[in-house]
C-alpha positions as CSV (number, residue, x, y, z in Angstrom):
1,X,46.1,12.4,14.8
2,X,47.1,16.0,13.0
3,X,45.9,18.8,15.3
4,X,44.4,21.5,13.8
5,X,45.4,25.2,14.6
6,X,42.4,27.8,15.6
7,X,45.0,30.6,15.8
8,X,45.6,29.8,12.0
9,X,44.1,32.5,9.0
10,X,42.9,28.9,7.5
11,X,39.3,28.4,8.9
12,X,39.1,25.2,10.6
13,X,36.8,23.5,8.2
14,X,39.4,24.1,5.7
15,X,41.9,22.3,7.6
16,X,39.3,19.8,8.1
17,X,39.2,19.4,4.8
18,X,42.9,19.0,3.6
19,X,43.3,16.8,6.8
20,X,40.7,14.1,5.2
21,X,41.9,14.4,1.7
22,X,45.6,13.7,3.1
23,X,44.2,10.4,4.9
24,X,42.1,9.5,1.5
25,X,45.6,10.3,-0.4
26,X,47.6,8.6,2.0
27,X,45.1,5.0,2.1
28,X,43.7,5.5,5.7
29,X,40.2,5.8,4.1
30,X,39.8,3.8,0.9
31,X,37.7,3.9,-2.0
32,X,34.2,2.6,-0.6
33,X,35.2,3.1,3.2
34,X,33.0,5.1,5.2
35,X,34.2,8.2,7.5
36,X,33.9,8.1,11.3
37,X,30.5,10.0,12.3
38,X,30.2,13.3,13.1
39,X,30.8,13.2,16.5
40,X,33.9,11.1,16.2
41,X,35.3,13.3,14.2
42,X,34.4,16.3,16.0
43,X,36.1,14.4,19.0
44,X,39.1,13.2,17.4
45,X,39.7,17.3,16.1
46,X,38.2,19.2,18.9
47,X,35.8,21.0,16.8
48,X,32.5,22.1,16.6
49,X,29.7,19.8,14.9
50,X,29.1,22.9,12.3
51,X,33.2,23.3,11.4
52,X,32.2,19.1,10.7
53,X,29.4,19.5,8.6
54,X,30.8,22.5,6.4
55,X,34.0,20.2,5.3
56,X,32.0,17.3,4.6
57,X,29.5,19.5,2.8
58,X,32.0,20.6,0.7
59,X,34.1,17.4,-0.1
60,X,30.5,16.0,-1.3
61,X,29.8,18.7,-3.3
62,X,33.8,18.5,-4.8
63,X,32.9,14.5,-5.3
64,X,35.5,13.8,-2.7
65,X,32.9,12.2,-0.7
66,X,29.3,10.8,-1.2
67,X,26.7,10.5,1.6
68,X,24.4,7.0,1.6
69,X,21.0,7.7,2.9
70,X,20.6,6.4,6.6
71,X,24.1,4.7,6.3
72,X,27.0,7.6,6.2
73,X,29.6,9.5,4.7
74,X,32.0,7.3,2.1
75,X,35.1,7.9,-0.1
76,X,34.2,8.4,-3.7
77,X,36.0,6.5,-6.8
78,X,38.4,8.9,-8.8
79,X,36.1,10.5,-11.9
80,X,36.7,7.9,-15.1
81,X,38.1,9.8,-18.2
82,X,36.2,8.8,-21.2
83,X,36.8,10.2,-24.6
84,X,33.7,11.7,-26.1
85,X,34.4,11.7,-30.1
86,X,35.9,8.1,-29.6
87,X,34.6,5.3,-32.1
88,X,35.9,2.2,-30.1
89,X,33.6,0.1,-28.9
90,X,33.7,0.2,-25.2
91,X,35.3,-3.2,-24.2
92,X,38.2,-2.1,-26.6
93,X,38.9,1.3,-24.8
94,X,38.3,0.2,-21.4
95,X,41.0,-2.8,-22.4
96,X,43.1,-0.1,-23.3
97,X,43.1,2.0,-20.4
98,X,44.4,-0.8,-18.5
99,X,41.1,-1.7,-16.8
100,X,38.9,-4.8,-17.1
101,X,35.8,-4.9,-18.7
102,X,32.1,-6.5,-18.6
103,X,28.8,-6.6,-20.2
104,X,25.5,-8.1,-18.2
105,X,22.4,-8.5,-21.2
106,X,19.7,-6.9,-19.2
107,X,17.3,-7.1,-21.9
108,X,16.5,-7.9,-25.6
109,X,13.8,-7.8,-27.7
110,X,12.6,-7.8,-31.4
111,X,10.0,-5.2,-32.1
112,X,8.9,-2.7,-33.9
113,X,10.5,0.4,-34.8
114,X,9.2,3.8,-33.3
115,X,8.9,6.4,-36.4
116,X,12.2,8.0,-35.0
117,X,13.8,4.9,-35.4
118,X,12.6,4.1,-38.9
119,X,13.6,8.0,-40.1
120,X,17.7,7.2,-38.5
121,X,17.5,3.9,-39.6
122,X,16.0,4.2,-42.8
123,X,13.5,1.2,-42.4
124,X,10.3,1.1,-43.0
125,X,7.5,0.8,-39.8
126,X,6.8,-2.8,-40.5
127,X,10.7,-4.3,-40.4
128,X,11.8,-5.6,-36.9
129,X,14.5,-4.4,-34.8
130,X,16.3,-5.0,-32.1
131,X,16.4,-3.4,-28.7
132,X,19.2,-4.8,-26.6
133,X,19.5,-3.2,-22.9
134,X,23.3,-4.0,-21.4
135,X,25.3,-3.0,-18.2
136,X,28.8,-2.2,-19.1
137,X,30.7,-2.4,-15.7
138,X,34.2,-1.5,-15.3
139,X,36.4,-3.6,-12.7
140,X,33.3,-5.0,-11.7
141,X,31.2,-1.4,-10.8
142,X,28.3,-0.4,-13.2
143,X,29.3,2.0,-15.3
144,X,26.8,2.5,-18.1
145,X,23.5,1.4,-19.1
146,X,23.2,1.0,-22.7
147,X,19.9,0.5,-24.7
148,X,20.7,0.0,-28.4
149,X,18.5,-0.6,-31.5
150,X,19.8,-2.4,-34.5
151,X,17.9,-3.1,-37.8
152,X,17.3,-6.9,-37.8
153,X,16.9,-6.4,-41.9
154,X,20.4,-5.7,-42.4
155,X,21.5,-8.1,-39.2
156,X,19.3,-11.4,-39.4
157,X,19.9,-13.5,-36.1
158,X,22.0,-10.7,-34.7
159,X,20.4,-11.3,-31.1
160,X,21.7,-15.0,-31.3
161,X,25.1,-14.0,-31.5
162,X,24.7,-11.6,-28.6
163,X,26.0,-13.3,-25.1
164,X,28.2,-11.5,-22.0
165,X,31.1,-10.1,-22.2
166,X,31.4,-10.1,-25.8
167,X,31.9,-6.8,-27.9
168,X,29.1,-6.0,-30.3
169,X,31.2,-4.4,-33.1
170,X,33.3,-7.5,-33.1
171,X,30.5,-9.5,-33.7
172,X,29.7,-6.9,-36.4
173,X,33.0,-7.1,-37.9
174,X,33.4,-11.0,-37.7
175,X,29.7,-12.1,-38.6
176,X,28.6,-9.4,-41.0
177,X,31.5,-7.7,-42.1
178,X,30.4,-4.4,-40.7
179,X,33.1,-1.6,-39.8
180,X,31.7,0.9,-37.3
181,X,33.9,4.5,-38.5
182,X,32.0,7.3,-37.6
183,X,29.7,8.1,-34.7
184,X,27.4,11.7,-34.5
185,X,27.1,11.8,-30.8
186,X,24.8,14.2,-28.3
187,X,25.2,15.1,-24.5
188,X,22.2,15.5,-22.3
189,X,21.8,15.6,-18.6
190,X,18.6,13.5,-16.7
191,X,18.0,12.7,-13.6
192,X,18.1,9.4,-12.5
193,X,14.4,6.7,-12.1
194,X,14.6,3.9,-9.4
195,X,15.5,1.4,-11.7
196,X,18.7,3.3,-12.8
197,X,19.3,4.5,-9.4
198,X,19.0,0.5,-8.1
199,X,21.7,-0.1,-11.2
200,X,24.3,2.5,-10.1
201,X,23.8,2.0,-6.4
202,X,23.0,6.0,-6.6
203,X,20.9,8.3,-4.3
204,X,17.3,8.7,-6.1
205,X,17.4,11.5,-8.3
206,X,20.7,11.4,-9.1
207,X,22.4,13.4,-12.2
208,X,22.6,10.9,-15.6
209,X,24.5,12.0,-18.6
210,X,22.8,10.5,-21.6
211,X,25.2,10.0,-24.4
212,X,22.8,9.7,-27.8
213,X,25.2,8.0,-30.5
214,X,24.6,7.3,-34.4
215,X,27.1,5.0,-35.8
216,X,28.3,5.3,-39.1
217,X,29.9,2.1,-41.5
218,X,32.2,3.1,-44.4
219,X,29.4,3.5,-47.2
220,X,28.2,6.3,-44.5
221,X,25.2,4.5,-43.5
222,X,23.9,3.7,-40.3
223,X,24.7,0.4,-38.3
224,X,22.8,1.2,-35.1
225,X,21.3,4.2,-32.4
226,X,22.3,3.9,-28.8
227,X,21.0,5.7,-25.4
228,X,24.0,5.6,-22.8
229,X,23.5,6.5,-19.2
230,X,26.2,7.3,-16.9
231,X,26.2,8.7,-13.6
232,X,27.9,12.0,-13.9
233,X,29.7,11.5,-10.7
234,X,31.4,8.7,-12.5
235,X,32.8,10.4,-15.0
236,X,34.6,13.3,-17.0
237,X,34.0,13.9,-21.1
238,X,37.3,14.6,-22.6
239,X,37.6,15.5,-26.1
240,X,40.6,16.3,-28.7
241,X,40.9,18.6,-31.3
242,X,43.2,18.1,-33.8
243,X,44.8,22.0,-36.5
């Protein structure tokens, strides 16, 4: 056990601190694996329950840690990169980064459009579409929850195609010959409803990003609208720009 050094400049929470993130960096606590309690770890440092609290504040607020209500203190997953002006579809670029991939159908349904819908679309109130609701995990976790609308007019039988674990612009490509090659994309922040906080296994309340996308075929015209929700402890937006 590394002692800690109260004659030091370095508050002792600070050591605290750097002590834990050497024994995250160095596989004594894992990814998922709950710290020792308070009191252990006051015991196993000799220091004070508020020299405690202030490190573990801290790596919670620097998403180091995460706290379960009623259960403990945990090791957070590393932040996923994810490229914001990317067109892949998301079982391509997870494949890609070297990381496995899969799609649970949560919901679908033919309906009818909302007058939003019919303006981005360009359908008229009375054409069907089709609402499909999907959880895109990575390596198993949830990672986003997905709720996208297509126009059934221009993709008859679309939802038939639809199973897990399947891309959708591949089935685009392959059944309708439909290239997604543009997408006009917006970045919002929500909070988190008890369905979405039962998905993500997050504290209630939690911060959301909500990605809005448009996607774009090569006559410029749109294939589909999308609603992505991804819990911004997750994650990190990236983006390149190209002289």
């Amino acid at each position: 056990m590394k002692k800690l050094n109260s004659a030091s400049q370095i508050p002792l929470y600070h050591q605290l601190k750097q002590v834990i993130i050497g024994d995250i960096e160095s596989g004594k606590y894992k990814i998922g694996e709950q710290l020792p309690t308070e009191i252990e770890l006051c015991e196993n440092y000799s220091v004070s329950r508020i020299t405690v609290r202030r490190a573990i504040s801290d790596l919670v607020n620097e998403k180091i840690l995460y706290r379960k209500q009623g259960k403990g203190t945990f090791v957070s997953e590393s932040k996923i990169e994810r490229e914001l002006i990317s067109i892949g579809s998301f079982s391509d670029i997870t494949t890609q980064s070297g990381k496995e991939p899969s799609t649970q159908i949560l919901e679908t349904q033919i309906k009818k459009p909302t007058k939003e819908l019919c303006n981005v679309l360009k359908i008229s109130s009375d054409q069907d579409i089709l609402e499909l609701k999907r959880l895109l995990s990575i390596n198993g976790k949830p990672f986003i929850i997905e709720t996208s609308h297509y126009p059934i007019s221009r993709f008859p039988n679309l939802e038939t195609y639809i199973s897990s674990n399947q891309s959708i612009y591949k089935i685009l490509r392959e059944n309708y010959g439909v290239e997604i090659v543009k997408a006009e994309k917006t970045l919002d922040v929500k909070l988190s409803n008890p369905e979405q906080s039962e998905i993500f296994e997050c504290d209630a309340n939690s911060v959301l990003y909500l990605l809005k996308k448009t996607a774009f075929d090569k006559k410029d015209e749109v294939v589909h609208v999308s609603n992505s929700l991804f819990l911004a402890s997750k994650v990190t937006f990236t983006f390149t720009v190209k002289e």
